[in-house]
C-alpha positions in Angstrom: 49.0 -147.9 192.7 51.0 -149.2 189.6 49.7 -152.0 187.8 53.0 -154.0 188.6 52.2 -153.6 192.6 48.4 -154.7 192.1 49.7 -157.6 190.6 52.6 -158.5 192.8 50.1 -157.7 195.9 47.5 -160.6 194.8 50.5 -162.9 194.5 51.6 -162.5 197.8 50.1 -164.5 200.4 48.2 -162.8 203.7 50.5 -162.7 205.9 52.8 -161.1 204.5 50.1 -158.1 202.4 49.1 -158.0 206.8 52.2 -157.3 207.9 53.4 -154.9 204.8 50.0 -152.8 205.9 51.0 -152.8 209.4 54.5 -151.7 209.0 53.2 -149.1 206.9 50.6 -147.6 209.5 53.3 -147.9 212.4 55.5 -145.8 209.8 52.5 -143.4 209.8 52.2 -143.1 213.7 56.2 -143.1 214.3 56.8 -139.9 215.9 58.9 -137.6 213.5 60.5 -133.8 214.1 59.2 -132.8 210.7 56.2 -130.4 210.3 56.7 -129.6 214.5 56.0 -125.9 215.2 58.7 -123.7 216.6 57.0 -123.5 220.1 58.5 -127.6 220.7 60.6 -127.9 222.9 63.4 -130.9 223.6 64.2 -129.4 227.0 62.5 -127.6 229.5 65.0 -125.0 231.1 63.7 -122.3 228.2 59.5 -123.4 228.7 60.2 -122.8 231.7 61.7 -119.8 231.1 59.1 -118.6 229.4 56.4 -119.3 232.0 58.3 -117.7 234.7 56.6 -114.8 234.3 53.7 -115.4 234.2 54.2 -118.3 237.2 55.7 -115.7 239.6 53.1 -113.5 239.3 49.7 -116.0 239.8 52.3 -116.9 242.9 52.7 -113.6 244.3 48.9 -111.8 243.5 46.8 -114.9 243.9 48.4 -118.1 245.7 50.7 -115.7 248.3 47.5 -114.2 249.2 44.6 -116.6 249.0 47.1 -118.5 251.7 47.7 -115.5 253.6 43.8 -114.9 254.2 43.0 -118.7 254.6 45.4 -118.6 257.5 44.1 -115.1 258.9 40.9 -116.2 258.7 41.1 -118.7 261.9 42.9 -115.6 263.8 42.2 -112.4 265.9 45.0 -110.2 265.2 45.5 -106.8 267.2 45.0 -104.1 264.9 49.1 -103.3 264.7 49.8 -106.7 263.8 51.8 -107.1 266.7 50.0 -110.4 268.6 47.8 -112.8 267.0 45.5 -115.8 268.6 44.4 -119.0 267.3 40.3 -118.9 267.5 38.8 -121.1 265.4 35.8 -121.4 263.2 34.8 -118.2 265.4 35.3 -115.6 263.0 33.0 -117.4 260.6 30.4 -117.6 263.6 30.2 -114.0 264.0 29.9 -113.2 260.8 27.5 -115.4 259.7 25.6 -114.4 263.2 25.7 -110.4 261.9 22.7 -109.2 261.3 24.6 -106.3 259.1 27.0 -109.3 256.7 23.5 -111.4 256.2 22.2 -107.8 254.5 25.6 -107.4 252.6 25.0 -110.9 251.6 21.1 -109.9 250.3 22.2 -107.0 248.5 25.3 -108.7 247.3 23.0 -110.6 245.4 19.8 -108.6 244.6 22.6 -106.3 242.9 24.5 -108.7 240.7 21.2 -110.1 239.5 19.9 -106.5 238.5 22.7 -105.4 237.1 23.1 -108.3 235.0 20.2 -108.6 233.3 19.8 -105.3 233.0 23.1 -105.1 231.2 22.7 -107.8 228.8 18.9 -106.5 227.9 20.2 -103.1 226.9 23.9 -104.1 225.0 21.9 -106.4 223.3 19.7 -104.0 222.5 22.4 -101.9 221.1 23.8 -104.8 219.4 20.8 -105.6 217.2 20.3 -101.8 216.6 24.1 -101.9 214.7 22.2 -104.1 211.9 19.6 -101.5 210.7 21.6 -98.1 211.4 23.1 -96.9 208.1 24.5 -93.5 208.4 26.8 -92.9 211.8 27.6 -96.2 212.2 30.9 -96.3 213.2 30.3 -92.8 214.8 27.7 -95.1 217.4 29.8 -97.4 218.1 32.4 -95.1 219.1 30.0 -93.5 221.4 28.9 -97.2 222.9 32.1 -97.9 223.3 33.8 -94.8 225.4 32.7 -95.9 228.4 34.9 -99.1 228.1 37.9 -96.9 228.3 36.7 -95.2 231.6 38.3 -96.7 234.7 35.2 -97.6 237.8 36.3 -95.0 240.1 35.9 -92.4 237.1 32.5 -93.5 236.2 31.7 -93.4 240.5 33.2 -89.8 240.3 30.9 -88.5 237.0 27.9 -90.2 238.4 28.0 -89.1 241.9 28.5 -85.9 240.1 25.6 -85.9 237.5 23.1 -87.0 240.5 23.8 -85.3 243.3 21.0 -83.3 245.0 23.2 -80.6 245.4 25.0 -79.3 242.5 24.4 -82.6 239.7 22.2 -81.5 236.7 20.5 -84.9 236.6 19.2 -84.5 240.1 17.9 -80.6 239.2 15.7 -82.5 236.6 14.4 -85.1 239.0 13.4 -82.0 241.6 11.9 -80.4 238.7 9.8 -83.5 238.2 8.7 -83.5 242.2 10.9 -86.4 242.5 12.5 -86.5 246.3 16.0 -87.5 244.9 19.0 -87.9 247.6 21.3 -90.4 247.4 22.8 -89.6 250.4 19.7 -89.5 252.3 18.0 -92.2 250.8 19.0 -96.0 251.0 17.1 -96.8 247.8 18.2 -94.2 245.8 21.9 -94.7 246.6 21.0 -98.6 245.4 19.6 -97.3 242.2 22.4 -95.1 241.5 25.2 -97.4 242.1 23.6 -100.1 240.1 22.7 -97.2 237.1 26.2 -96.8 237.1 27.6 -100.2 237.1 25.8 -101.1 234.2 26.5 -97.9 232.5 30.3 -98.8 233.0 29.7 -102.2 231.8 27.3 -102.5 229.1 30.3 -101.8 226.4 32.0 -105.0 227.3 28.7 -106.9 226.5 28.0 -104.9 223.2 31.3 -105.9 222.1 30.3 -109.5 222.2 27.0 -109.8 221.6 27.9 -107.4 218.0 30.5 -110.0 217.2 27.7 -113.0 218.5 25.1 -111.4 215.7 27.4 -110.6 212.9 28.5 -114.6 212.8 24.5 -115.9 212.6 24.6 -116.5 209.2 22.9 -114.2 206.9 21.3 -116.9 204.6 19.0 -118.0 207.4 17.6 -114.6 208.2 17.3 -114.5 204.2 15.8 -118.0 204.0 13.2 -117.2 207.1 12.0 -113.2 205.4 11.3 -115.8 202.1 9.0 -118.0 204.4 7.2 -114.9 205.3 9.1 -115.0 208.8 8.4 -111.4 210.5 11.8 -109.5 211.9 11.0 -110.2 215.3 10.4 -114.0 214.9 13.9 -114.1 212.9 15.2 -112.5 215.7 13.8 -115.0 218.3 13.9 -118.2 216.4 17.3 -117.6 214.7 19.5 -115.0 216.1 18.8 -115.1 219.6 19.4 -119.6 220.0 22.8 -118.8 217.9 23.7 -116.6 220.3 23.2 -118.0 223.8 26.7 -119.7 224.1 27.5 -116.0 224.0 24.9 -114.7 226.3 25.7 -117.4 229.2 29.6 -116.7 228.6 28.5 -112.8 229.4 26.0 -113.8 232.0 29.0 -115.4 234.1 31.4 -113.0 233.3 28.3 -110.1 234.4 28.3 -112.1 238.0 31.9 -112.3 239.0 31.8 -107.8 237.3 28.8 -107.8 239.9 30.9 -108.8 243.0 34.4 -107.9 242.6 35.1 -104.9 240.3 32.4 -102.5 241.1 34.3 -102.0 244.6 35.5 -98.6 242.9 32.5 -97.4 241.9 30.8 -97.9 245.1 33.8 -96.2 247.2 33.6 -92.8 244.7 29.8 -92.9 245.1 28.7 -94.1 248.3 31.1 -95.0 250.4 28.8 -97.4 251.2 26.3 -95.5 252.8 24.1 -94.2 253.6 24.0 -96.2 256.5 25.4 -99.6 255.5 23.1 -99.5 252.7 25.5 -100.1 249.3 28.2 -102.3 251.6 28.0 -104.9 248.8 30.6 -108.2 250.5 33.5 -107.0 248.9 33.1 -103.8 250.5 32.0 -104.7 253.6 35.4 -106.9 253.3 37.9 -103.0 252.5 36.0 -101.6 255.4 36.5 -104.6 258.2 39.8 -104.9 256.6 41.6 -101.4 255.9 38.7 -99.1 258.3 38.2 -101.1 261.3 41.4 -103.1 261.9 39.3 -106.3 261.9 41.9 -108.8 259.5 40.4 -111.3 261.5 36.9 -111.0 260.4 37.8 -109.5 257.3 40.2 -112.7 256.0 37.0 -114.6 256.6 34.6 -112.4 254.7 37.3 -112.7 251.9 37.2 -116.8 251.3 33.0 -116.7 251.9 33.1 -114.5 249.0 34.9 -116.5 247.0 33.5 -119.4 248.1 30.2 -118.0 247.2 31.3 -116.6 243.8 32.8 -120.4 242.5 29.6 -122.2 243.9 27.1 -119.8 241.8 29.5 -120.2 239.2 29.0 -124.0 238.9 24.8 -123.2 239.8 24.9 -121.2 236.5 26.9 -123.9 234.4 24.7 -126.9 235.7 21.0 -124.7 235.7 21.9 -123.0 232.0 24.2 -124.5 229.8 22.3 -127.7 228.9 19.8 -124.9 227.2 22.7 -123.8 225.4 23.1 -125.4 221.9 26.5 -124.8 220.8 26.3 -126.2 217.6 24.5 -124.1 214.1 
């Protein structure tokens, strides 16, 4: 401010220096074109334009079909589609009566758990090993990271491969070993396979984040703990890991919805299933009623259960763990 204004400003009464400040600030707050990004728009014929696509599609592979099995779901259709009856809340009934859904729905979630932890345990493993390898690096992280690339019903194909008690090499070395191995005969084997392999098909994804989670801690911490005399393990567990839970609960969600929906392809190119019902995790159970049996009835219910069930653990997880997630460093 020149010396002129300071001056003239003292002369003027309060009113007016009130006024002159607030017709300044409103200049501030006066919406103006300049300094907009490229992305406003005046009209919206060409944002909507540009959301189109993206609009028809969540209409035609998510709200076209979530209404077409909320309204099957109160139905008995004949399996050619060709007569369909109003029944109720009785599709729900029977399934929630079947003694086969309500073990779906245990291993369901005895699977998701396992696999999840399991998972995040071992790609965080991996993830603190990066720090302290020095030759091969990018060579092991390469290797950590094929698997990623591999589509589910792949890595169902190679594993039912490697372990079966036939011709798989895995399994010889489990005979060898006096180990009864048979996933085909065996319930809990076929469970430990399919979950082996879900985890071995998803423990890049979490090493991908978890690397990038450990890399942002900030180095002069770990520095400024080794100077207090802090050992590498209670660095690790009093600095890296609390600056990496926002990470770890982001995976740990995104590990539960892996855990019910997209290991239906590994479970079809391993088990099928079987033996005996015994790997019919709910979304399989809900392809076999479905697309085996006929049932669209029973199978259109099975569908919104499951997704009821997946967006009330969802908000379980959010409520019981995120308040122990500190967010800030």
């Amino acid at each position: 401010m020149q010396p002129s204004e300071a001056t003239a400003l003292k002369g003027a009464p309060k009113g007016a220096l009130f006024s002159g400040w607030s017709a300044g600030l409103a200049g501030l707050l006066a919406p103006s074109e300049e300094g907009l990004k490229r992305s406003y728009f005046k009209g919206t014929g060409l944002a909507a334009a540009l959301l189109s696509p993206q609009l028809i599609i969540l209409l035609f592979f998510f709200f076209v079909p979530s209404w077409k099995a909320l309204s099957l779901a109160f139905v008995q259709i004949d399996p050619f589609g060709g007569k369909s009856v109003f029944v109720g809340l009785r599709n729900f009934v029977e399934l929630f009566a079947s003694e086969n859904y309500r073990y779906s729905a245990w291993l369901t979630f005895w699977f998701t758990i396992t696999q999840n932890i399991i998972t995040l345990v071992i790609a965080g493993a991996l993830a603190f090993a990066i720090d302290h390898i020095v030759r091969a690096r990018y060579a092991y992280r390469t290797v950590i990271l094929l698997p990623y690339a591999i589509a589910p019903v792949v890595t169902g194909a190679m594993w039912a491969f490697l372990f079966n008690p036939s011709v798989g090499p895995v399994a010889g070395w489990l005979h060898a070993m006096g180990l009864p191995w048979d996933p085909n005969l065996r319930p809990w084997d076929a469970v430990v396979l399919i979950t082996m392999a879900s985890v071995w098909n998803h423990i890049c994804y979490d090493f991908i984040f978890l690397t990038a989670a450990m890399l942002a801690v900030p180095q002069s911490l770990r520095e400024a703990a080794a100077i207090d005399g802090a050992s590498q393990w209670r660095r690790f567990r009093t600095i890296t890991v609390p600056l990496v839970m926002p990470t770890v609960f982001y995976l740990f969600i995104i590990n539960f919805v892996y855990g019910l929906f997209d290991t239906f392809g590994i479970i079809d190119a391993v088990t099928r299933g079987g033996p005996a019902g015994s790997t019919t995790t709910l979304v399989y159970k809900v392809y076999q009623d479905g697309f085996v049996n006929l049932n669209l009835g029973s199978s259109a219910a099975q569908s919104i259960v499951l997704m009821a069930l997946a967006v009330l653990f969802t908000i379980l997880q959010f409520r019981a763990l995120d308040r122990r997630v500190n967010y800030q460093v």
